[in-house]
Backbone bond lengths (Angstrom), bond angles and torsions (degrees), N, CA, C in turn:
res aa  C-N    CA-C-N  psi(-1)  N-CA   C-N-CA  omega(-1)  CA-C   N-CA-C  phi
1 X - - - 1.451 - - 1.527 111.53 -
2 X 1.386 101.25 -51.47 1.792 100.82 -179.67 1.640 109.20 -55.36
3 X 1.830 112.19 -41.44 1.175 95.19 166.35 1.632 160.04 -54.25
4 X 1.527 73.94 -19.14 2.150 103.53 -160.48 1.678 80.21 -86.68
5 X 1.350 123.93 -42.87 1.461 128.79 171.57 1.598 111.13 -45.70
6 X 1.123 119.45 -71.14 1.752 141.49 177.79 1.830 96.43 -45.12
7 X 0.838 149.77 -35.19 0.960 162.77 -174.70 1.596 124.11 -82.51
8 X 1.533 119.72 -46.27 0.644 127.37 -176.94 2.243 115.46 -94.77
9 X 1.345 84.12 -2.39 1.591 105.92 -176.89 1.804 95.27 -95.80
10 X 1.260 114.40 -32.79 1.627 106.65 -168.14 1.825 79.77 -85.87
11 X 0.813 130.56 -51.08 1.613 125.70 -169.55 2.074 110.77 -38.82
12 X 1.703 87.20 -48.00 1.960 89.82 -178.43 1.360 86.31 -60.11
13 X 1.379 131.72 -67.24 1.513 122.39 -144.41 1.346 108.65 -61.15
14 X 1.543 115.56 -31.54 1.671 90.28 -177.73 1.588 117.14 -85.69
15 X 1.696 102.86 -3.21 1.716 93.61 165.77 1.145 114.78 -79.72
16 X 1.439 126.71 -44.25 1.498 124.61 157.01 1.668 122.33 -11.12
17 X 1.794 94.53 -58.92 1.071 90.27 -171.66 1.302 122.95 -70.02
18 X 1.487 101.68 -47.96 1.896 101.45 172.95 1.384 132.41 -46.86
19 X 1.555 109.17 -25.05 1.652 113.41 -174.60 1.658 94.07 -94.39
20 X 1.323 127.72 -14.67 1.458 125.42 173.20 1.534 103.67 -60.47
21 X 1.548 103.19 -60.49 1.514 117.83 -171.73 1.615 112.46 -51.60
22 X 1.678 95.56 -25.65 1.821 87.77 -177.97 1.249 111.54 -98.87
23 X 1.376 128.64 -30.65 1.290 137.94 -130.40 1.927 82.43 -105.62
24 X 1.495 112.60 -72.26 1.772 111.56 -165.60 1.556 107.43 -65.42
25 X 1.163 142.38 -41.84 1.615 117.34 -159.47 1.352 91.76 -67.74
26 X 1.427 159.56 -55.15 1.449 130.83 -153.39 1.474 96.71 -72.14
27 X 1.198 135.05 -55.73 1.639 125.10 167.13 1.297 118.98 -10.93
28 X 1.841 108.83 -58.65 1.855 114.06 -150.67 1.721 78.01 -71.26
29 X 1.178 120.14 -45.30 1.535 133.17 -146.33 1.780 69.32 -51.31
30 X 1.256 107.36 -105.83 1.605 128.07 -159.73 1.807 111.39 -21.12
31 X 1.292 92.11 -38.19 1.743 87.62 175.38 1.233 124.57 -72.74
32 X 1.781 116.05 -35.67 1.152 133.12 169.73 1.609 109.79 -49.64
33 X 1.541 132.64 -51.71 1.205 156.10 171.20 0.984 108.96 -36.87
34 X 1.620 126.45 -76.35 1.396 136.04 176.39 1.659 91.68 -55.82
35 X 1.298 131.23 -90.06 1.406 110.63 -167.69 1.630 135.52 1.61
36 X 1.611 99.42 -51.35 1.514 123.80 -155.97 1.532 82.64 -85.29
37 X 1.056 116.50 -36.81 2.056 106.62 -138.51 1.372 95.22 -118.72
38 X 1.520 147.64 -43.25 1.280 143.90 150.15 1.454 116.11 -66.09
39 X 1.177 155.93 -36.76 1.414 119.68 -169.66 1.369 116.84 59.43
40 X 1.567 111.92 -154.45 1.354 128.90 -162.03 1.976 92.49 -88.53
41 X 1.334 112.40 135.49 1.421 109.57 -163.97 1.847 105.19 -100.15
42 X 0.991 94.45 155.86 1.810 101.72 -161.80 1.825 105.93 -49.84
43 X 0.901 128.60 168.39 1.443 141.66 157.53 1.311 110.24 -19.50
44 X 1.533 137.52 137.41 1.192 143.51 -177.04 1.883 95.91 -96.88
45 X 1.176 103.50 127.60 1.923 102.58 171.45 1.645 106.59 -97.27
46 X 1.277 102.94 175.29 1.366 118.12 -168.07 1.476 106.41 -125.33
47 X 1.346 106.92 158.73 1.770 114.11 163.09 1.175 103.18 -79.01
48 X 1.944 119.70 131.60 1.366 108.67 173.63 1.759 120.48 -72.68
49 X 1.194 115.80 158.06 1.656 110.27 -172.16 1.577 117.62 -141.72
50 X 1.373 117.69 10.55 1.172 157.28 150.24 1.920 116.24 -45.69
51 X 0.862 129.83 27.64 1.258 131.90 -168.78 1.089 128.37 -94.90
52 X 1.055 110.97 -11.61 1.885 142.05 -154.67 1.766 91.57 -104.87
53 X 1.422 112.09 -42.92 1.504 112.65 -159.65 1.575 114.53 -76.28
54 X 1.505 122.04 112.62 1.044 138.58 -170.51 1.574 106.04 -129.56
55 X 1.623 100.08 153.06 1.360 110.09 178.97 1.683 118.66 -150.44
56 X 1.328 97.38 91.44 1.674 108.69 178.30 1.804 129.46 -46.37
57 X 1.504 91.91 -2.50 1.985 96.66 169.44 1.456 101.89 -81.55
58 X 1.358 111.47 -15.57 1.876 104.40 -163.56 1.395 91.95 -70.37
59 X 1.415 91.04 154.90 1.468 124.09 179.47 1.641 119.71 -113.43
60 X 1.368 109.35 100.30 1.428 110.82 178.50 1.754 129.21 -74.74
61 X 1.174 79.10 144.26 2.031 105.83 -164.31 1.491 100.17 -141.26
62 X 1.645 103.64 153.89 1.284 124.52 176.07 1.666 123.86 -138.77
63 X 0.813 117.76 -170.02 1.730 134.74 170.43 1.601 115.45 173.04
64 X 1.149 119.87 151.95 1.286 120.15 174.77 1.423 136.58 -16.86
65 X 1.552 112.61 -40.13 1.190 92.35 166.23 1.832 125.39 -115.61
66 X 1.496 102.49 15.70 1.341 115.96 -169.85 1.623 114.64 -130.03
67 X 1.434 111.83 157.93 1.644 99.64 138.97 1.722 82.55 -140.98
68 X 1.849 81.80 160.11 1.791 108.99 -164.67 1.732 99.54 -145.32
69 X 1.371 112.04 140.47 1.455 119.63 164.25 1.467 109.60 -93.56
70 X 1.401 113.75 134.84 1.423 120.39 -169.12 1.352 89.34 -137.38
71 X 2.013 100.27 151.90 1.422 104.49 -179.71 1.478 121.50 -72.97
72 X 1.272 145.36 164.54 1.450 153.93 -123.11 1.716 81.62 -117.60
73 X 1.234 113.62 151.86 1.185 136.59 -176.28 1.520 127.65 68.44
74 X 1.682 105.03 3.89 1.228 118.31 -172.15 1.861 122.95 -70.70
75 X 0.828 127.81 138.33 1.901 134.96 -155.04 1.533 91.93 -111.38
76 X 1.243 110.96 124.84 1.381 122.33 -167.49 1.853 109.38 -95.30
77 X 1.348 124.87 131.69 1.076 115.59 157.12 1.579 125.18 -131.07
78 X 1.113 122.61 136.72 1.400 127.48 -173.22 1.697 103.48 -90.71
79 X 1.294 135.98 117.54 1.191 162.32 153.02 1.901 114.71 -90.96
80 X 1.157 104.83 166.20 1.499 135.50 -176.45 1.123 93.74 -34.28
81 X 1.614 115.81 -82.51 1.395 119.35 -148.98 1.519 106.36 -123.69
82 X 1.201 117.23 5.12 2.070 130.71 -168.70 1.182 101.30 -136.96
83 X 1.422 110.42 169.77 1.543 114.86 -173.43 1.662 97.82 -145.33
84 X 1.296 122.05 113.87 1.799 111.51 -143.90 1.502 77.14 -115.52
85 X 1.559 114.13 155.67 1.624 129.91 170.25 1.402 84.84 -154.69
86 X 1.941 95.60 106.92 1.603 99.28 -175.89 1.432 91.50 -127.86
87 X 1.652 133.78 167.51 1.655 140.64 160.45 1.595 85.00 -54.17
88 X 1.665 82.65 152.66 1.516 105.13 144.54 1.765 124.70 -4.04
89 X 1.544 101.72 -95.09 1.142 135.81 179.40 1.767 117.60 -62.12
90 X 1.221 97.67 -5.62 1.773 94.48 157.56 1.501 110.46 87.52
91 X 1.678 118.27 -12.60 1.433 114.20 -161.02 1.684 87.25 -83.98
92 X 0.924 152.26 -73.83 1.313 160.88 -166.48 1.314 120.53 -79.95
93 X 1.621 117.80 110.31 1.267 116.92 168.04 1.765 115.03 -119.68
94 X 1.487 96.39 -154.30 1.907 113.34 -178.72 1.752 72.61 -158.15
95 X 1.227 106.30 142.25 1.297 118.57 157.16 1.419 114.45 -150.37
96 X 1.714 122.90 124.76 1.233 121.95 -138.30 2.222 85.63 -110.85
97 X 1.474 140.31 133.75 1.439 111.52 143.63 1.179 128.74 -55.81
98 X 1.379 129.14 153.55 1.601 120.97 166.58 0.842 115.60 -75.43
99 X 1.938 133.77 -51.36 0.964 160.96 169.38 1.752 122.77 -63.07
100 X 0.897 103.42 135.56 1.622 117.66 166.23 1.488 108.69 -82.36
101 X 1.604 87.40 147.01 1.132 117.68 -172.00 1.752 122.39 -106.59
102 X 1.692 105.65 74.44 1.136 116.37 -160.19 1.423 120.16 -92.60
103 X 1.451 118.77 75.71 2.082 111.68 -157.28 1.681 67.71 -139.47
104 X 1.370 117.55 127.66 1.222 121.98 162.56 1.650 109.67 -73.44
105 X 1.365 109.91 157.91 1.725 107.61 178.55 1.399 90.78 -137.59
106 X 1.073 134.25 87.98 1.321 142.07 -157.17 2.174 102.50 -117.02
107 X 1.266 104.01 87.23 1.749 106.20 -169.91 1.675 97.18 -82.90
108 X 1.072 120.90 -26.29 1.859 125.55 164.19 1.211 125.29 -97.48
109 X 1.272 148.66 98.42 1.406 121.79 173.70 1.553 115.28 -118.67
110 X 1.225 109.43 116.39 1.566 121.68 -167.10 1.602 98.96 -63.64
111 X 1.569 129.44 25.38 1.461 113.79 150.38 1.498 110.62 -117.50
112 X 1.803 112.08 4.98 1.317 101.40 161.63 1.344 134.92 -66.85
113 X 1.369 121.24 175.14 1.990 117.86 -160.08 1.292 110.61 173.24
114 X 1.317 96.52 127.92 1.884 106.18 -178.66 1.430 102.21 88.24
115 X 1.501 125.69 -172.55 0.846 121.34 -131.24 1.773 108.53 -96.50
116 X 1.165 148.67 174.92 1.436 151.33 178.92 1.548 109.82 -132.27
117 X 1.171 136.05 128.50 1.383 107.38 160.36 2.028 112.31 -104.16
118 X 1.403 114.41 -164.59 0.929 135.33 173.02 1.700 137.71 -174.07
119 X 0.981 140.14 105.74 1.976 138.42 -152.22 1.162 79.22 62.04
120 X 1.644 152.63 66.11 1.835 128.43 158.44 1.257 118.39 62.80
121 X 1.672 105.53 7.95 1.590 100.01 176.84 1.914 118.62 -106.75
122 X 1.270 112.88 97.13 0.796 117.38 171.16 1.686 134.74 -42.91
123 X 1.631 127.01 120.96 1.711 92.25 -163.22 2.378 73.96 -154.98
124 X 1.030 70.42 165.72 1.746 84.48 -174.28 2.025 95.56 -75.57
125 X 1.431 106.33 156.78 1.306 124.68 144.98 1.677 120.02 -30.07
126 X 1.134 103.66 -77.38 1.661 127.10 -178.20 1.864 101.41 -53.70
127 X 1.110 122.31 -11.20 1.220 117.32 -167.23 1.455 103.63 -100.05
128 X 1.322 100.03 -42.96 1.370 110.41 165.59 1.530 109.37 -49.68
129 X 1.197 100.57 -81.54 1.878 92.01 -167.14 1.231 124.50 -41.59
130 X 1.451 121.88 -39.20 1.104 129.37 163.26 1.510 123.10 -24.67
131 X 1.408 92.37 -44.48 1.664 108.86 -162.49 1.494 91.94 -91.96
132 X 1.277 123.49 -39.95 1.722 110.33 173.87 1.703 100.53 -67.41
133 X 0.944 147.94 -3.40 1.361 137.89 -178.30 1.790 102.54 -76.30
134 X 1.401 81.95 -55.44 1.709 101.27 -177.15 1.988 114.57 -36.56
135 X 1.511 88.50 -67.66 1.493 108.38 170.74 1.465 125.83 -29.44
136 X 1.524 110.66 -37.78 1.667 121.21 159.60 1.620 98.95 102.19
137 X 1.023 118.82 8.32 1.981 113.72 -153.64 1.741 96.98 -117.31
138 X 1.295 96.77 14.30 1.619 93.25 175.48 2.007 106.56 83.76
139 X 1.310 93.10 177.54 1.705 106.84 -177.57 1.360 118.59 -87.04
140 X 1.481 142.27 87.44 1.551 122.90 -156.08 1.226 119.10 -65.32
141 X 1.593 124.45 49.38 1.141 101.28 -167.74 1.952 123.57 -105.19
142 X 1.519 99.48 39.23 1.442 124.12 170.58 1.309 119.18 -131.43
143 X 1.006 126.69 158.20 2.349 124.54 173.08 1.483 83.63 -59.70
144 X 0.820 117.43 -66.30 2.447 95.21 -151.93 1.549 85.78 -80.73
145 X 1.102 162.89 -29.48 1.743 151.72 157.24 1.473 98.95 -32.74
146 X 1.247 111.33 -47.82 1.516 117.01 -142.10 2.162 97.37 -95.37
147 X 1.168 95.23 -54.00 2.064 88.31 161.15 1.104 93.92 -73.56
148 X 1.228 157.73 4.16 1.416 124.98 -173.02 2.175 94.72 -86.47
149 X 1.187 98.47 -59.68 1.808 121.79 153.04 1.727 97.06 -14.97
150 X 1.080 109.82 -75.02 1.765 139.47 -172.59 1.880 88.51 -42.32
151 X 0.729 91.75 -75.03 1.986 106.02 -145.02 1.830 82.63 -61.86
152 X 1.062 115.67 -77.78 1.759 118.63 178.78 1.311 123.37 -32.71
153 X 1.600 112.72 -41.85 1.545 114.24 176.74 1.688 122.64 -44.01
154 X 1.252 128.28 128.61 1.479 136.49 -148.53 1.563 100.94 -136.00
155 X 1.172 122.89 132.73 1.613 108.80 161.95 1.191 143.07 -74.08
156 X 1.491 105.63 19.15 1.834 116.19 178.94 1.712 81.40 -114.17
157 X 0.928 117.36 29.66 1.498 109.04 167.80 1.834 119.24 -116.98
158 X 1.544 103.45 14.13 1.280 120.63 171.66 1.345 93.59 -98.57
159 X 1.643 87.97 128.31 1.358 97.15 165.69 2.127 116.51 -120.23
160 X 0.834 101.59 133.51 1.700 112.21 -171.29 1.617 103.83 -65.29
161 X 1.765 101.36 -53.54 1.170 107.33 -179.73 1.681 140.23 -79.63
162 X 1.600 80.28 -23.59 1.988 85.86 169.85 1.393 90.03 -107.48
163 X 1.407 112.25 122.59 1.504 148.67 163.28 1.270 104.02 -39.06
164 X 1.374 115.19 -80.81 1.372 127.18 -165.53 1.585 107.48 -79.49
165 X 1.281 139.43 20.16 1.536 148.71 158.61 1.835 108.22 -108.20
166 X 1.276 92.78 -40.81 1.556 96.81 157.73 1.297 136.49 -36.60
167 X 1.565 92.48 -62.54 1.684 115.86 172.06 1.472 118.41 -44.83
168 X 1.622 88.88 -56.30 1.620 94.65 -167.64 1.329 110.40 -75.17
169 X 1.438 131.17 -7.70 1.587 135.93 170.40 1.647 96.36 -71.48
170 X 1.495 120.24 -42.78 1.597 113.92 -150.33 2.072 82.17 -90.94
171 X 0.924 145.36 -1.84 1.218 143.55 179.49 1.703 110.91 -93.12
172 X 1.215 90.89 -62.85 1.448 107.39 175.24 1.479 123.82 -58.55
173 X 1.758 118.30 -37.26 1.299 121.18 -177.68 1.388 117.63 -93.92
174 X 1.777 122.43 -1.60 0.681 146.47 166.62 1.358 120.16 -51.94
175 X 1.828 103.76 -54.57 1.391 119.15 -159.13 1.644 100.64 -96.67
176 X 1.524 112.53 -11.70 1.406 104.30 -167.62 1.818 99.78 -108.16
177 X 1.711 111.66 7.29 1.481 108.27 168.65 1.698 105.14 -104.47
178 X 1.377 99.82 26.70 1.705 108.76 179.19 1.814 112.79 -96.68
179 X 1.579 98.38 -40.64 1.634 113.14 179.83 1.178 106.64 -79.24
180 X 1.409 100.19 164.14 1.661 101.48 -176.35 1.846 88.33 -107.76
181 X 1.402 107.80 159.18 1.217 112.00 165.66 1.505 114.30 -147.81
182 X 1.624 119.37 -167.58 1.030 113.26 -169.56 1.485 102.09 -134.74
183 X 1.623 102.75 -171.59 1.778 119.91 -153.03 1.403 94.09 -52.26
184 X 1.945 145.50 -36.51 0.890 142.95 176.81 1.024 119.31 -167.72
185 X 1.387 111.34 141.88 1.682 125.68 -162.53 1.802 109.36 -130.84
186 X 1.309 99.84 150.93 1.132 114.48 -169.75 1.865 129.27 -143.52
187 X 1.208 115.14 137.65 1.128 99.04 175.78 1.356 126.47 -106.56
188 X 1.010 136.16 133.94 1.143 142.63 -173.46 1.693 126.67 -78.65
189 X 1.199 131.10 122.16 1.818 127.23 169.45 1.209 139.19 -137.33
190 X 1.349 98.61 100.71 1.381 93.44 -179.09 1.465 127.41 -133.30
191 X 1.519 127.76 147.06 1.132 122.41 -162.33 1.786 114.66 -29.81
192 X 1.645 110.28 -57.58 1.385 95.80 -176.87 1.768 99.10 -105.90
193 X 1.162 134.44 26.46 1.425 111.50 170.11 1.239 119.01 -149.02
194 X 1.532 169.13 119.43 0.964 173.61 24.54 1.181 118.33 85.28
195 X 1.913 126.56 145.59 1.240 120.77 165.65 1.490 104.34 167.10
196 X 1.987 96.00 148.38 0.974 105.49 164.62 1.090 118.81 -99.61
197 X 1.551 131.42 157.77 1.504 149.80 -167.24 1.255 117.79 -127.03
198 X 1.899 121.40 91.54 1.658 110.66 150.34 1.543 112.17 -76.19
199 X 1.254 109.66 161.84 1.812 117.16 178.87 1.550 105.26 -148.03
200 X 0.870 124.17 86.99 1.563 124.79 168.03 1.644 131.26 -89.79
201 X 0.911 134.96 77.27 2.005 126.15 -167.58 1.654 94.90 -60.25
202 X 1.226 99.04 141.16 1.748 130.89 -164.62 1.340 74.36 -101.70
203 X 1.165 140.14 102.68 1.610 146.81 160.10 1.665 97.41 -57.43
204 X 1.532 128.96 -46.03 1.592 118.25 -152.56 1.493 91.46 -74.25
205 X 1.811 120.13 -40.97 1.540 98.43 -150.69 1.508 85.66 -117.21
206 X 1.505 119.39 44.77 1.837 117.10 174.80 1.222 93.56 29.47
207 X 0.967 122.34 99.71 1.964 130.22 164.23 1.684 105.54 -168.70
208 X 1.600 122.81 151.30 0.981 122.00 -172.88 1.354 94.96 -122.88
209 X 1.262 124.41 124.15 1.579 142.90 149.50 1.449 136.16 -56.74
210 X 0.544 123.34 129.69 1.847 119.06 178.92 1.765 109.47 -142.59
211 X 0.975 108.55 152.87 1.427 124.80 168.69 1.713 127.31 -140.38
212 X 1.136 95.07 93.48 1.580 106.76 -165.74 1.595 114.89 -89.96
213 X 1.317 114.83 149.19 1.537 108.68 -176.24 1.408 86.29 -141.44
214 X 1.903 105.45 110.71 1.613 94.94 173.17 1.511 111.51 -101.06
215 X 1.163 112.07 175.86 1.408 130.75 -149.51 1.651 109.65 -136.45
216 X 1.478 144.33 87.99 1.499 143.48 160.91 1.711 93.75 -43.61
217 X 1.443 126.28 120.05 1.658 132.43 156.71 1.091 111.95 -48.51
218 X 1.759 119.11 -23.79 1.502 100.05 176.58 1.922 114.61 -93.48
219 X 1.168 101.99 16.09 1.893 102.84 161.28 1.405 107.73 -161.10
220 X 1.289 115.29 89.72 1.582 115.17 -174.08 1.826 93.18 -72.14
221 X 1.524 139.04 25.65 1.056 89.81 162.71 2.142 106.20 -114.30
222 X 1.102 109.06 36.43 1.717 120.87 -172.95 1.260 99.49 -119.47
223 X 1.344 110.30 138.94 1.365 107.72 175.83 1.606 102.51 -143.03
224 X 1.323 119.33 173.63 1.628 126.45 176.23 1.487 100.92 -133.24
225 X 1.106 117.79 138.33 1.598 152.07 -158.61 1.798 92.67 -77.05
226 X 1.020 156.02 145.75 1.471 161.83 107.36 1.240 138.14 -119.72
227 X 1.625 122.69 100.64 1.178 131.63 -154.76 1.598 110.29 -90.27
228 X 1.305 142.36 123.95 1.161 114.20 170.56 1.771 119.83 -117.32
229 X 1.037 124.32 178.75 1.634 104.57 174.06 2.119 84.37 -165.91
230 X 1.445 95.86 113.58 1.479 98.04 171.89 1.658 102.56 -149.37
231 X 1.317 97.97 177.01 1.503 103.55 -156.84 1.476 106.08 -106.66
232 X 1.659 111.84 9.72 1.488 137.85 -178.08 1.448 118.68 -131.73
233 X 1.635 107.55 85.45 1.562 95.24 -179.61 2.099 118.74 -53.50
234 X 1.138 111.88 -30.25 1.382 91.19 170.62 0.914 119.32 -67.08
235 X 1.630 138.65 -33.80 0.854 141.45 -169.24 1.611 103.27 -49.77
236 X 1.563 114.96 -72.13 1.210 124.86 170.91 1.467 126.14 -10.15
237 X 1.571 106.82 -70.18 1.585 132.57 168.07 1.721 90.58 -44.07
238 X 1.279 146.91 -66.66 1.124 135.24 -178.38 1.217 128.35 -58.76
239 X 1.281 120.84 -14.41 1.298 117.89 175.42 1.859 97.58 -100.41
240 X 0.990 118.73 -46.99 1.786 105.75 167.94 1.469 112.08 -33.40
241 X 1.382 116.63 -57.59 1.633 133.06 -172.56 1.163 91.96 -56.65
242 X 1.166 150.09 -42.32 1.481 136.45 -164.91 1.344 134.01 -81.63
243 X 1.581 89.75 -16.37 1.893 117.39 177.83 1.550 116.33 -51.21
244 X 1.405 123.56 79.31 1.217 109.37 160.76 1.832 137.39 -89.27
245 X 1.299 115.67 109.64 1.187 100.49 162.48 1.832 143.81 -66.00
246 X 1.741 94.01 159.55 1.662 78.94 -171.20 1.386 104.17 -119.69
């Protein structure tokens, strides 16, 4: 009995060992990788939740591809490529793009195939997506899909043990410790309009910054430019909320 026992104990260990031998070196490899080459991973973003916040002093304005509430007393100037409604005194504006912003940022593209690498690690297409499935943040395969991926990505979202969730952390956190961002970011959703959200407070001149890139749901890959700088973060949130596209 002790033998049939002794026997059956050297049997686990050498499967142990073989699925060790197959299963951990591409793991140590990939963790080792991210270690070296990601670091500390960019700013975690948020869902915006601000929707409610409205402000009846705003003053509505338009252009071709927008209408926007801007604060009251604001002096309009038409430039190159923006359309600025700033105070008097210059500290506070709305600055609208004219132009769309048409450069696809496409981090998935369902006509890629064969192989990709990354840190020297070679890994299939299909492995990838897989691993963006895992991640929960959707498929990036549009610009606001693809920051949306960006802004959400977290570092308890590496996983050691799922391979292919791994990947898509060391792919994904890769590309989002490339941008610069700010004190807090946000994404924006709404039935008809889309967007991403920087928010930075200018501590020297008390003013809050934003940099918005909105988004029509029916082509996440176009966006329109909206800069804001006011001395009232709700305020701000109310003038985003008011952004309708046409």
């Amino acid at each position: 009995m002790k033998k049939k026992g002794l026997i059956v104990a050297i049997v686990v260990v050498l499967i142990l060992g073989v699925l060790a031998a197959v299963f951990l070196p591409k793991r140590i490899k990939l963790y080792n990788a991210v270690k070296e080459n990601i670091g500390v991973l960019g700013p975690e973003g948020k869902m915006f939740a601000n929707y409610d916040v409205i402000d009846d002093t705003l003053i509505r304005v338009e252009n071709e591809n927008m209408s926007i509430s801007i604060p009251g007393g604001c002096i309009y100037e038409d430039r190159e490529i923006i359309e600025i409604y700033q105070t008097p005194d210059g500290s506070q504006s709305v600055s609208v793009g004219k132009s769309v912003n048409d450069v696809e940022v496409s981090f998935f593209n369902p006509d890629y195939e064969g192989e990709a690498e990354i840190f020297g690690i070679k890994y299939d297409w299909e492995e990838l997506k897989k691993g963006l499935e895992k991640l929960g943040y959707g498929i990036p395969d549009s610009t606001y899909d693809t920051f949306k991926c960006l802004y959400l990505l977290k570092e308890s979202d590496y996983s050691f043990w799922d391979y292919e969730k791994g990947l898509a952390y060391a792919n994904a956190a890769y590309v989002k410790n490339q941008i610069p961002w700010m004190g807090a970011n946000y994404l924006y959703e709404r039935d008809d309009m889309y967007a991403t959200i920087m928010e930075r407070h200018l501590e020297d001149e008390d003013l809050y910054y934003y940099l918005v890139d909105v988004y029509n749901p029916k082509n996440l890959n176009q966006s329109y430019n909206v800069i804001i700088r006011v001395k009232d973060r709700q305020q701000a949130y109310a003038i985003i909320n008011s952004i309708e596209l046409k």
